[in-house]
Every structure is written in structure tokens, then in C-alpha cells.
C-alpha positions in Angstrom: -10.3 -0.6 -23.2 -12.9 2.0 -25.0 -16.3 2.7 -25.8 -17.8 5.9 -27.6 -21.6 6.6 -27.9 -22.2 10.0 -29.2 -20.5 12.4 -27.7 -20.0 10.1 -24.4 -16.7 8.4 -24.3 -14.8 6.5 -21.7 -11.6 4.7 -21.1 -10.6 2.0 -18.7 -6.9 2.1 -18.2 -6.1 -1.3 -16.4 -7.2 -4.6 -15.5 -10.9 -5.6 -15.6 -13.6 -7.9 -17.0 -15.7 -5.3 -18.9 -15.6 -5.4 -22.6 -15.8 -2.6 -25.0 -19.3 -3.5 -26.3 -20.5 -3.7 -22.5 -19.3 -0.3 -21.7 -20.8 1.0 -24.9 -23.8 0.2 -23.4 -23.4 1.3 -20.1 -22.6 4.7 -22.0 -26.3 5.0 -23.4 -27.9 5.5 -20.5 -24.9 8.4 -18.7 -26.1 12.1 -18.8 -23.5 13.3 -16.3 -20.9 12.9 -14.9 -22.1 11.3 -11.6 -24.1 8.7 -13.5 -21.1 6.7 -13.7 -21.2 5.9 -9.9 -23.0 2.8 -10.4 -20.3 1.9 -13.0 -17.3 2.4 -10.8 -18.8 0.9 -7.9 -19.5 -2.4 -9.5 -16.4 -3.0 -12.1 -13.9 -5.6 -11.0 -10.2 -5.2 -11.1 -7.8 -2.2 -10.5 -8.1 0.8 -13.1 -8.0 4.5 -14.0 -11.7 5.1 -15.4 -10.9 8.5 -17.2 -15.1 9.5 -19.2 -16.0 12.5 -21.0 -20.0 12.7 -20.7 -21.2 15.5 -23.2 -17.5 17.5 -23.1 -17.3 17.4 -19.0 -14.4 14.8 -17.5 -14.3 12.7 -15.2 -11.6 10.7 -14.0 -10.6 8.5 -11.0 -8.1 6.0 -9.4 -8.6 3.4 -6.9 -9.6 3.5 -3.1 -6.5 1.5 -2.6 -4.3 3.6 -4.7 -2.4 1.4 -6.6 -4.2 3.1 -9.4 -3.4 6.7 -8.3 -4.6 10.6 -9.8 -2.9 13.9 -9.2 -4.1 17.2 -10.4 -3.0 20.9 -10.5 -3.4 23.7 -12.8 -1.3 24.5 -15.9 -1.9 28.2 -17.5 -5.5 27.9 -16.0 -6.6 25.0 -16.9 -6.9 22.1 -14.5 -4.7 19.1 -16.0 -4.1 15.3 -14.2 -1.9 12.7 -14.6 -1.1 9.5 -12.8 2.4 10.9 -11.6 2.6 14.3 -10.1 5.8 14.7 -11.6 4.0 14.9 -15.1 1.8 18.0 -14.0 5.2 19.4 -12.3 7.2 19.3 -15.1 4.5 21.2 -16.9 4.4 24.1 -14.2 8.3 24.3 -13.4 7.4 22.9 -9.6 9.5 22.4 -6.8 9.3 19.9 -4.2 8.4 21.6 -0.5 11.2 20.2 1.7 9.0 20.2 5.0 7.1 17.9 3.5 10.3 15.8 2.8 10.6 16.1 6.8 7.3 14.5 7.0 8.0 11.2 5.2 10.6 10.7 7.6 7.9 9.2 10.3 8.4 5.7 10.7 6.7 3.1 9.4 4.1 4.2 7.1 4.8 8.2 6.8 2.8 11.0 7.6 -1.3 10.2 9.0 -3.9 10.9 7.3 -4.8 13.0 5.5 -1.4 14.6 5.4 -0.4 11.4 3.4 -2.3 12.5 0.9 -0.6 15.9 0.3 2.2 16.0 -2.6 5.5 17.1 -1.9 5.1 18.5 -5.4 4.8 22.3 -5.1 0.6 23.1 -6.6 0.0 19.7 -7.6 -3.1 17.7 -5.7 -3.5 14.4 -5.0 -6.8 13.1 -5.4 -8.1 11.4 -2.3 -8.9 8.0 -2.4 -13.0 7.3 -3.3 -13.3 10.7 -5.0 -13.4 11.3 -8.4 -12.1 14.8 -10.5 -14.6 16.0 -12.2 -13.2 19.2 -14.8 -15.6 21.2 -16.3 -15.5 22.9 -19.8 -13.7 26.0 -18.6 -11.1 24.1 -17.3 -11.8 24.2 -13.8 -12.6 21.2 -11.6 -14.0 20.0 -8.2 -13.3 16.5 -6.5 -16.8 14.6 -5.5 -17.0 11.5 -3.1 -18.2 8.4 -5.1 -17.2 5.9 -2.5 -17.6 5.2 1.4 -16.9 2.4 3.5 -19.8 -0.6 3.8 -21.1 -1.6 7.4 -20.1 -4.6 9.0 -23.3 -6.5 8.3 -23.2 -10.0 6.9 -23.1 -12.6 8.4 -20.0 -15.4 8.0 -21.6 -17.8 5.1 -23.0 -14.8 2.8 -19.6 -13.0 3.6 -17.5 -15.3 2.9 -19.4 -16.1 -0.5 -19.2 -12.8 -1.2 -15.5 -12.9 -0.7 -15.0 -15.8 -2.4 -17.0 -14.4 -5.6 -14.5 -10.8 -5.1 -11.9 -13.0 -5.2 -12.5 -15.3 -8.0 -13.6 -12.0 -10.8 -10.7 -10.1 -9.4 -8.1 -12.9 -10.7 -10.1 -13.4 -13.4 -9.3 -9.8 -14.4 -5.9 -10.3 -14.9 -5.9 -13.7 -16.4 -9.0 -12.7 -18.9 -6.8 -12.2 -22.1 -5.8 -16.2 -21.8 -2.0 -15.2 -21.9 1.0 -16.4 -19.6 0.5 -15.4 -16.1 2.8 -15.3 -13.2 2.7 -15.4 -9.2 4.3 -15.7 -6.2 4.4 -19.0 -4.5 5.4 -17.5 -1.0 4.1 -21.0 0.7 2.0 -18.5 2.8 -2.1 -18.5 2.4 -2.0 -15.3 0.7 0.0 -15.5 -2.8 -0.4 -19.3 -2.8 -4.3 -18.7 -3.1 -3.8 -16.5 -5.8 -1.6 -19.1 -7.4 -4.6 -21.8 -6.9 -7.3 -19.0 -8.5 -5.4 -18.3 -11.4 -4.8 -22.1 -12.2 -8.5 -22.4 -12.8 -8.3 -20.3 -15.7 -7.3 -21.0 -18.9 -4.1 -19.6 -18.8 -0.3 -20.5 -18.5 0.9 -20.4 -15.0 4.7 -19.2 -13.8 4.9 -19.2 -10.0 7.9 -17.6 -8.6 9.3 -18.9 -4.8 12.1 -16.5 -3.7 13.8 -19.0 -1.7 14.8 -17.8 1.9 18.5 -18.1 3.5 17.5 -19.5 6.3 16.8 -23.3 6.1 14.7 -23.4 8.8 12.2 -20.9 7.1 9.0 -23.6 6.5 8.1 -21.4 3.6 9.9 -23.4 1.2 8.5 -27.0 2.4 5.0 -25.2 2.2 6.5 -23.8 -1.6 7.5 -27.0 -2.5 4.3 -29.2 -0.8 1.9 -26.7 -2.8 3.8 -26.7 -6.6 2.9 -31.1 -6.6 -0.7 -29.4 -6.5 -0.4 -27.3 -9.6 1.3 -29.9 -12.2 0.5 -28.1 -14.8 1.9 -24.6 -14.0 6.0 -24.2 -14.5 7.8 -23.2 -11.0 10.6 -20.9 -10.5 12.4 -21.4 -7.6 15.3 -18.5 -6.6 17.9 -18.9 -3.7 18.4 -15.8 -2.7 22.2 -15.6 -3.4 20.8 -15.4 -7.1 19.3 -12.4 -6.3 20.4 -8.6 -5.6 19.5 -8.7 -2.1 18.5 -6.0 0.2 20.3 -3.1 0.5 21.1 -3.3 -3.1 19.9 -0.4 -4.2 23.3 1.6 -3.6 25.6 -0.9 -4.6 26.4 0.9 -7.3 24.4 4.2 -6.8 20.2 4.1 -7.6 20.2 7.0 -10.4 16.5 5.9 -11.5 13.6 8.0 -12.1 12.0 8.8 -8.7 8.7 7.2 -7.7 5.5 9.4 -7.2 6.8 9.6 -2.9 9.4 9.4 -1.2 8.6 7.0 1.0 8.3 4.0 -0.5 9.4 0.3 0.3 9.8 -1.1 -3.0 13.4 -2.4 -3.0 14.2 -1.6 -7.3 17.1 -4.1 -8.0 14.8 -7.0 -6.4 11.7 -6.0 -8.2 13.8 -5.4 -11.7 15.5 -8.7 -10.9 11.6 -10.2 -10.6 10.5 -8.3 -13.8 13.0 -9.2 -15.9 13.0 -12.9 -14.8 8.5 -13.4 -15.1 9.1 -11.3 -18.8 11.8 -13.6 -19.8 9.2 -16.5 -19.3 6.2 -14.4 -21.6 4.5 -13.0 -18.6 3.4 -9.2 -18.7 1.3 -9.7 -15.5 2.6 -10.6 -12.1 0.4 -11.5 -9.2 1.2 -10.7 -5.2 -0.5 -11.1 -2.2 0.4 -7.7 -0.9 -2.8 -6.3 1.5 -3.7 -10.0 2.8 -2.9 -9.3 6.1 -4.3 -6.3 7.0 -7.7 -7.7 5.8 -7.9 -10.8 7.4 -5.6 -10.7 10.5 -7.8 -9.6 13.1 -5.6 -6.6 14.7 -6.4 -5.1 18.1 -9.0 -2.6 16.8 -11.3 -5.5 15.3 -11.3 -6.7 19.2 -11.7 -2.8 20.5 -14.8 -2.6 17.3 -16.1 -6.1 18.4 -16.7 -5.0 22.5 -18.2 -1.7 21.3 -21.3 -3.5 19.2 -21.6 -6.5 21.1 -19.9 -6.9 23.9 -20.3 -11.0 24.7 -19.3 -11.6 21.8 -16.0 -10.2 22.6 -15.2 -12.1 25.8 -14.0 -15.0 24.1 -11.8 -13.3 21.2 -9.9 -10.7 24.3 -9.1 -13.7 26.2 -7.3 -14.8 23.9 -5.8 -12.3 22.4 -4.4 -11.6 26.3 -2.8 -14.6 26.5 -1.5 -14.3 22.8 0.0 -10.7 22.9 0.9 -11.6 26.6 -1.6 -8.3 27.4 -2.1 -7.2 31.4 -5.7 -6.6 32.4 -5.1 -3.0 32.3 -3.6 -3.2 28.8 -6.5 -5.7 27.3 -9.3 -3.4 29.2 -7.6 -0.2 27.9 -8.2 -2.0 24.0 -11.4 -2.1 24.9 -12.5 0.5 25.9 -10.4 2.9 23.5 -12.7 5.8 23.0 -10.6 9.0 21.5 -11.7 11.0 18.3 -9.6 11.0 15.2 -8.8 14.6 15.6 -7.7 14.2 19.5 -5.4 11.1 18.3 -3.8 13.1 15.9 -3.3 15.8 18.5 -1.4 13.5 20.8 0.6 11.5 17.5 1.9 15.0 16.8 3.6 15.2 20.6 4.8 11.9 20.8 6.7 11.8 17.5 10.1 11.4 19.5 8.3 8.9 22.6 9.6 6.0 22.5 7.3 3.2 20.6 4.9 0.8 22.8 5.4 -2.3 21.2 2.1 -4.7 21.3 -0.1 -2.8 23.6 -0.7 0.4 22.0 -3.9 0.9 20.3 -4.9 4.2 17.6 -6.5 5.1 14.8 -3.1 3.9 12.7 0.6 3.1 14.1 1.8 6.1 16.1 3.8 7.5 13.3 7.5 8.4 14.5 10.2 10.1 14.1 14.1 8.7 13.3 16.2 9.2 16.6 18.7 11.2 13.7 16.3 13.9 13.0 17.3 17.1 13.6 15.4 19.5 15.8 14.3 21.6 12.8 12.3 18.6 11.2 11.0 17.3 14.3 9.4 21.1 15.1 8.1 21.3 11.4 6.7 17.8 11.4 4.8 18.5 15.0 3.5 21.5 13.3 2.1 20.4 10.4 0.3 17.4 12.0 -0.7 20.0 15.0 -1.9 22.3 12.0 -4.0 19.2 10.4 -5.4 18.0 13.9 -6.7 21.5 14.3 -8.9 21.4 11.0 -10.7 18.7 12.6 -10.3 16.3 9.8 -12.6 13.4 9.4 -11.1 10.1 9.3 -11.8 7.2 6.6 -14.2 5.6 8.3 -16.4 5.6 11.6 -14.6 2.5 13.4 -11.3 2.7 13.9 -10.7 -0.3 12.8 -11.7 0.0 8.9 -9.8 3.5 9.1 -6.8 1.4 9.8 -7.7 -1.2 7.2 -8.0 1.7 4.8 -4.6 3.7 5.9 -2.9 0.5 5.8 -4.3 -0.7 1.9 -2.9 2.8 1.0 0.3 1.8 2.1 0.3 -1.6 0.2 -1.2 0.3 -3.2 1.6 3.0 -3.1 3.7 -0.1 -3.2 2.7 -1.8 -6.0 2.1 1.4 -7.7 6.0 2.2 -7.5 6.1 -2.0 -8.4 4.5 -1.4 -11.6 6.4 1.6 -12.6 9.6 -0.6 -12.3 8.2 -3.3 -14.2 6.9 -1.7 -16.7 10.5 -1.1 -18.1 10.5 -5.0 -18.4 6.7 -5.0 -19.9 5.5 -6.6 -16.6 2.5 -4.7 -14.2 2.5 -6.2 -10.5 -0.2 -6.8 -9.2 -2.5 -7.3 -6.1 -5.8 -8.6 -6.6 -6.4 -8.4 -2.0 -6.4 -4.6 -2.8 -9.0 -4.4 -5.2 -11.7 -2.3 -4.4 -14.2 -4.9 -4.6 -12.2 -7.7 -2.4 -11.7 -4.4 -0.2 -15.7 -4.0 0.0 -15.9 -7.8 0.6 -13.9 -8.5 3.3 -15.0 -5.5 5.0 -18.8 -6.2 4.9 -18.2 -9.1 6.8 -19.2 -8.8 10.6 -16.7 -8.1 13.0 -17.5 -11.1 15.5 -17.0 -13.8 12.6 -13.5 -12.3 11.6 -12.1 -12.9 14.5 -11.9 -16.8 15.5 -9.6 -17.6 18.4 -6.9 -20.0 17.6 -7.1 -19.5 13.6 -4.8 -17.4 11.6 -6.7 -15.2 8.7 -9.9 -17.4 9.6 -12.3 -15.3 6.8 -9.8 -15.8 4.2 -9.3 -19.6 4.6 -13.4 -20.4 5.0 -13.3 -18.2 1.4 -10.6 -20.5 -0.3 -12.5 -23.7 1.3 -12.3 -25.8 -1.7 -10.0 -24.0 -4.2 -6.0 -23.9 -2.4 -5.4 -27.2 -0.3 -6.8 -27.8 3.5 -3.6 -27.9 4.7 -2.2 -24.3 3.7 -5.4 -23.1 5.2 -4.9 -24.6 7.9 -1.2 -23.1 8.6 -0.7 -21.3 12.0 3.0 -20.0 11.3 4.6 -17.4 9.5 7.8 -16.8 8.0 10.1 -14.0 9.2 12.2 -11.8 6.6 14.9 -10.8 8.8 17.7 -13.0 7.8 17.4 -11.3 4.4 17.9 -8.3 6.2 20.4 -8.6 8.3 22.3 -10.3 5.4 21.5 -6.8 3.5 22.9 -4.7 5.9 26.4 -6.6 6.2 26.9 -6.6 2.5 26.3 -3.2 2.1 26.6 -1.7 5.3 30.3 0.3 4.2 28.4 1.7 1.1 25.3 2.6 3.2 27.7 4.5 5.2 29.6 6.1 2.4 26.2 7.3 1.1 25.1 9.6 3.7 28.3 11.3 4.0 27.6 13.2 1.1 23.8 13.2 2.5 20.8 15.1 0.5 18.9 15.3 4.1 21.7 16.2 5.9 22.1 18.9 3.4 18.6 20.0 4.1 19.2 20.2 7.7 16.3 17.1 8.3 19.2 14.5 10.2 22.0 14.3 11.8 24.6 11.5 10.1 26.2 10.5 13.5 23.3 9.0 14.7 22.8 7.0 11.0 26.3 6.1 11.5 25.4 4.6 14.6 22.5 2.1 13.6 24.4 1.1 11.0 27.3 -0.1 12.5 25.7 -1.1 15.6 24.5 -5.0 16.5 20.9 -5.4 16.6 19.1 -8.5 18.2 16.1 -7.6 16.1 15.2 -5.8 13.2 13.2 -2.5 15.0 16.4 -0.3 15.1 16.2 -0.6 11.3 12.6 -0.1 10.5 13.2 3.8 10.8 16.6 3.7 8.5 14.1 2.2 5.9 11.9 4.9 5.5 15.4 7.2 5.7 16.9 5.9 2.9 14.1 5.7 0.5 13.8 9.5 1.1 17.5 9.7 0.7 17.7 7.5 -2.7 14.6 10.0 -4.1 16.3 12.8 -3.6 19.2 11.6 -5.0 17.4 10.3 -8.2 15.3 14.2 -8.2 16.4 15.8 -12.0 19.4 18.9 -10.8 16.8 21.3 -12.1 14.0 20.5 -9.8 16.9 19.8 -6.6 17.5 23.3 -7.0 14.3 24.6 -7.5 13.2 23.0 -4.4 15.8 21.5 -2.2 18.9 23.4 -2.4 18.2 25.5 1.1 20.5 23.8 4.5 17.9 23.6 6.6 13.7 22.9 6.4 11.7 25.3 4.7 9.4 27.9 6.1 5.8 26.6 7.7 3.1 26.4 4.5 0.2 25.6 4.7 
């Protein structure tokens, strides 16, 4: 969507509820650049803004980064682009393979801010809530635009606030009255989204991947909530009819890579998705990706809650002790968790091979870690470059803890459907996730920290906000489904191919891992699904280099062991 007015122009490259005539307007008043910060911080929706205000740019993502910039400099002039391999096709860049080293950590990758660093040799990513602005000449500086609210309001204006977020960011996607589809998980999250976007003038396609285990309650929940949306047509999909975990090297993932390696978008299941919502006229897909690190109140929200008002917490860690199954010393240690961003990164950086603390720990973000198959050259690079960011002192992305990790962790899920979308759009479907909006973001975290957390109650601030709109029932729903049948039936199916595949390993190659010890996870038994979380993040760095064009492997990746320290 466009607007021109004089020599002021603008483009919004995505979903929102702004019309051209509106932005025109908006347009009259801009002198600069920076005028547009009231703009930005007020449209709904998910969307490059890319302006031109009197011959100077300025261009943006999201805070979420589903909607992602990268920038670098081509003969001089500073150029971005919304992939970093654009600009590195454009400069003949390689890919630094210490960086490769660093999206081995398990589960999320690197910390911030080294997850915002490319792995594209002299190409920049912009950092979430900062806008490029390139000047005439062709040189640039990034400006902040965007910080974190306070936790201020109270529950009734919060969750009306929410609610509102909620209602104009669905309405973004369902504004051009065509087919729409969803997911109809069962869960509160995408059935929600289901319930918003039936109030619209629209036609509905929900979509219930049906799990193999019948004792999953998803699909009675599924089922239970489809009666209450007659008018929408329902898709449901055993999961025999789809491709399954794991699929991806069935026979061999040769597909473009995505902008990161580490990435847990599973392609065959999301083409399988696309292709099946197109062949029913939908080109926009909604998900409820980012739900639950908004509204599930994690050990930080308790550790934020005693630190501003301390009564209030006594109720909410009492429970939480007898939910996690904490010791006194563990609960009082949450509480009283007092380290600086800098000093945490310090200590992730030597415990990169400890072994994880499962429930008690409490940081900034999940202690990233490394694979037990890395090899002692990546785990020396990878405690140096986090050592080397720790020293800089870098400021995290917000004061409390606990929005940082809301904010880390919404980065995650936007990288996600980023990668989504770039699959889908093969099939003329965009994925979307209305929870990671920047607005909904904003919403959810202007709400106070003692009325997000309400003992007994599962996502308490995001069922008082769909009071009304999805059914009493769902909201009240204390359970949750569990995935791992799906991937243990993954891993059987495809465990011989897995195996065949890193034989021939990229990373071995590189000198990051050592293949006996991916041999062993994968043909060992597991009573739970851990052992595998760090083989997911291994693969996906081991299908992008696969998929890398030969000319760029060998610019970039063709040395046997981890390149020299850069900076």
C-alpha cells in the first residue's frame, strides 16, 4: 500500500488497516525522517514501512522480526533488503563459519545481541525497534524508534487494551474480505484467533493437524470448538497424511536457505500446509505462535513481581513452589535474582558445556548451550565471541528481566514465521502471527505484573481478554498438549537417513562436531524428548549449509576447521 505527497512517499509492505488515502495524509504533515515515529508506533499489523521524506529513506521491520531488514554497503552506497542474502549476492559475500559455530547453542542460538549479527560476511542486521535511515550520499545510521512500555495498567484497562490489539490486529489480515485460514489447535491460542477472524466478514478455513496419539485432548477441544463456528469449513489432517518430522531429508532438502541457520521451521510440513490452505483460496494463514511467552507467567514475572511489590508476590511463589516442585532455596534464589545483563552473559559464556538445570534456573534468557558433539574448536570460538560481547557491556532489551525474555523469545517466534512465509509464499500463502504484532506485544506488556500472574489459571490475561468472543470453556482449559509422539515417530522413520546425512557432514567438514556423538543420540532410546532438542538446532544448521549456492560454500565454508576470531 502507497501514498505520494510531493516529494514524500511511503510504502507499507504487509498487513495493516491503513489505507492509501490515510497515509496520504499522514504524509502532509512529515518533514523528516523521524516524523514518522508517531506513524510506526500506532499502525496495526506486521509490515516493512520503507518512506522517502524529501530524497532521505527510511525504512524499518518489526520489533518482533517477522518483518525483518538487513543492510551493508554495495560500491559505497548503503543498500537493504529483507534477506541478507540479497545484499550478499550483490557484494560477492561469504558466510563467517564461527558464526555457524554459534547457532549451534541450544535452544534458541546465540544471546543477545550476538543473535542479531549476520553470518553474512559485511551485511548488518537491523536491530529490532530501530529504523535505517540513508541519507543522500548514500550513507546511513540506525536510530531507536521504539522501547519497551512500563508495567502500569491495571487488569480491566489492560486487558481492554489487549482485547482492542487483538481485535485490529486480525482485522488486518482479514480487511480485504477474502478467504482466510487458521489453525484450530484446540489450544486458547490459535482457537482465539479462529473466533476473531469469524467476526469478520470473511470466509473461514480452519486447519486441525490431528495428533497420533489418541489420548491428545487437542482434538476433542478441535472438534468441541468447530460446532461453534458453523459457518467456517474445517480441515481436519491425521498426521499419517502429512510429511512428518524429520522429513526434511527424506529425499535431500535442496531449497533456498532461510535468512539463519537456525531455524525450526520444518519445510515439507509447512509446504504440505501451504499448498493445502491455497488449494482452498486462502493467501493468508493465521497461527498462534508467541502466545505463550506473553501470557504464561514464567519464573522472571514471579522474580519482577517480588522486586516492585513484594506481598503481592507471596501468593503467586507459593504456588509456583508447589507447581515446579521448587525447594526454599530454589524459590528464594528466583526471587531474589539480582545479576546484570553483562555479568549473566559472562557466566552463559563458561557454562556453554554445564550441564542444563532443568526448572530451577532463572536468567536473563535460557542458558544457551552447546551440543555434547561439538568439537573443542567451536566450543573455544563460541566462549569467545560471547566473552568478547559480555565485555562491551551491552545493554539488554529491556530493564526487567523478564520483558528482555519476552522480547528474546518473540524474536525467536518472528524468525519463525519469517522463514514460514518465505515457504509459503511459493504456494501464494503468508503465515501469520497476529500474538507477535508489535501492538499486541505493547499490550500485553503494559499490563501489571501482579495481575498477570493468577495462581491456578493457565494464560489468565489472555482468557479475561477473549471473555466474550472464544467459548468459556476453552478459556477455562488447564491442560496442554505434548508434541512428542510426532517426534519420536519422526525420528524412527527417518532415523537411517538422518544418519546417512552426517556422514558426508558440512559441519563436520568445518571442524564444528564430531559425528560419533550424533550417531549416538540418534540411535540411542530416549524417555524424553531433551536429548533431541540440541540435534534440532544441529540439523537445521546442517540442512543450510547444505542448501548454501557452491559459489558462496567455497567462498565461505570450504576451510576444515572454524575460522580465525573476528570481531
Amino acid at each position: 500500500m502507497t501514498a505520494s505527497v510531493g516529494r514524500n512517499s511511503a510504502a507499507v509492505l504487509g498487513t495493516t488497516t491503513l489505507t492509501s488515502a490515510a497515509l496520504a495524509e499522514r504524509l502532509r504533515t512529515v518533514r523528516s525522517v523521524h516524523d514518522l515515529d508517531t506513524l510506526t508506533r500506532s499502525l496495526p499489523g506486521c509490515f516493512h514501512l520503507v518512506a522517502s521524506i524529501g530524497g532521505r529513506v527510511r525504512a524499518q521491520g518489526t520489533v518482533s522480526t517477522a518483518c525483518q531488514l538487513f543492510h551493508g554497503r554495495v560500491d559505497g552506497v548503503t543498500v537493504a533488503a529483507d534477506r541478507p542474502q540479497t545484499i550478499a549476492s550483490l557484494t560477492g559475500a561469504g558466510v563467517d563459519e564461527e558464526l555457524i559455530a554459534l547457532q549451534l547453542l541450544t535452544p534458541y542460538g546465540p544471546p543477545w545481541p550476538l543473535n542479531m549479527t549476520s553470518v553474512w560476511r559485511g551485511v548488518r542486521t537491523l536491530l529490532p525497534g530501530h529504523y535505517v535511515d540513508i541519507r543522500a550520499d548514500g550513507t546511513e545510521r540506525t536510530t531507536r524508534y521504539w522501547t519497551p512500555p512500563e508495567p502500569e495498567l491495571p487488569l480491566e484497562p489492560g486487558v481492554a487494551a489487549l482485547r482492542e490489539a487483538l481485535e485490529t490486529a486480525v482485522a488486518a489480515r482479514t480487511s480485504r474480505g477474502d478467504t482466510i485460514s487458521a489453525d484450530l489447535s484446540g489450544g486458547k491460542d490459535s482457537t482465539s484467533l479462529c473466533f476473531l477472524a469469524a467476526r469478520h466478514d470473511t470466509r473461514l478455513v480452519t486447519v486441525h493437524a490431528q495428533s497420533s496419539d489418541p489420548a491428545n485432548e487437542d482434538r476433542v477441544w478441535a472438534a468441541r470448538c468447530a460446532d461453534r463456528l458453523p459457518h467456517a469449513r474445517h480441515l481436519v489432517v491425521p498426521m499419517k497424511a502429512t510429511p512428518g518430522i524429520y522429513a526434511e531429508v527424506a529425499n535431500g532438502d535442496t531449497a533456498q536457505p532461510s535468512d539463519t541457520p537456525l531455524s525450526f521451521t520444518r519445510r515439507p510440513m509447512m509446504e504440505h500446509l501451504a499448498r493445502l490452505v491455497a488449494d482452498h483460496g486462502s493467501a493468508i494463514h493465521l497461527q498462534g505462535i508467541g502466545s505463550d511467552e506473553l501470557f504464561i507467567p514464567s519464573a522472571l514475572s514471579l522474580h519482577a513481581l517480588a522486586h516492585s511489590s513484594p506481598f503481592s508476590a507471596i501468593r503467586p511463589a507459593r504456588a509456583m513452589k508447589s507447581m515446579r516442585r521448587w525447594s526454599w532455596a530454589s524459590t528464594l534464589r528466583v526471587l531474589l535474582y539480582n545479576q546484570s545483563y553483562p555479568r549473566w552473559m559472562a557466566s552463559a559464556a563458561e557454562g556453554i558445556t554445564a550441564e542444563r538445570a532443568w526448572g530451577t534456573a532463572v536468567d536473563w534468557e535460557i542458558a544457551p548451550k552447546m551440543p555434547p558433539w561439538a568439537t573443542p574448536d567451536a566450543i573455544d570460538a563460541v566462549r569467545r565471541r560471547i566473552r568478547q560481547a559480555a565485555s562491551q557491556n551491552p545493554e539488554p532489551l529491556a530493564p526487567l528481566p523478564v520483558h528482555h525474555e519476552m522480547l528474546r523469545l518473540t524474536q525467536v517466534n518472528g524468525t519463525a514465521v519469517r522463514t514460514s512465509s518465505r515457504i509459503g509464499a511459493e504456494f501464494g500463502v503468508s503465515f501469520q502471527a497476529p500474538f507477535i504484532d508489535d501492538r499486541v506485544l505493547e499490550a500485553a506488556m503494559s499490563i501489571r505484573l501482579a495481575d498477570r500472574m493468577a495462581p491456578g489459571q493457565v494464560k489468565p490475561v489472555l482468557a479475561a481478554a477473549m471473555r466474550g468472543i472464544a467459548p468459556d470453556d476453552l478459556l477455562a482449559r488447564q491442560s496442554k498438549a505434548d508434541a512428542s509422539p510426532e517426534l519420536y515417530i519422526g525420528l524412527r522413520r527417518h532415523r537411517r537417513r538422518l544418519t546417512e546425512l552426517f556422514e558426508d557432514s558440512r559441519l563436520a567438514r568445518l571442524g564444528l562436531v564430531d559425528v560419533n556423538g550424533i550417531r549416538t543420540v540418534l540411535n540411542s532410546l530416549h524417555i524424553d524428548t531433551r536429548p533431541l532438542m540440541p540435534f534440532e538446532s544441529t540439523l537445521a544448521n546442517e540442512l543450510w549449509l547444505r542448501a548454501l549456492p557452491p559459489d558462496v560454500r567455497s567462498a565461505g565454508t570450504s576451510t576444515p576447521q572454524p575460522a580465525r576470531g573476528a570481531s
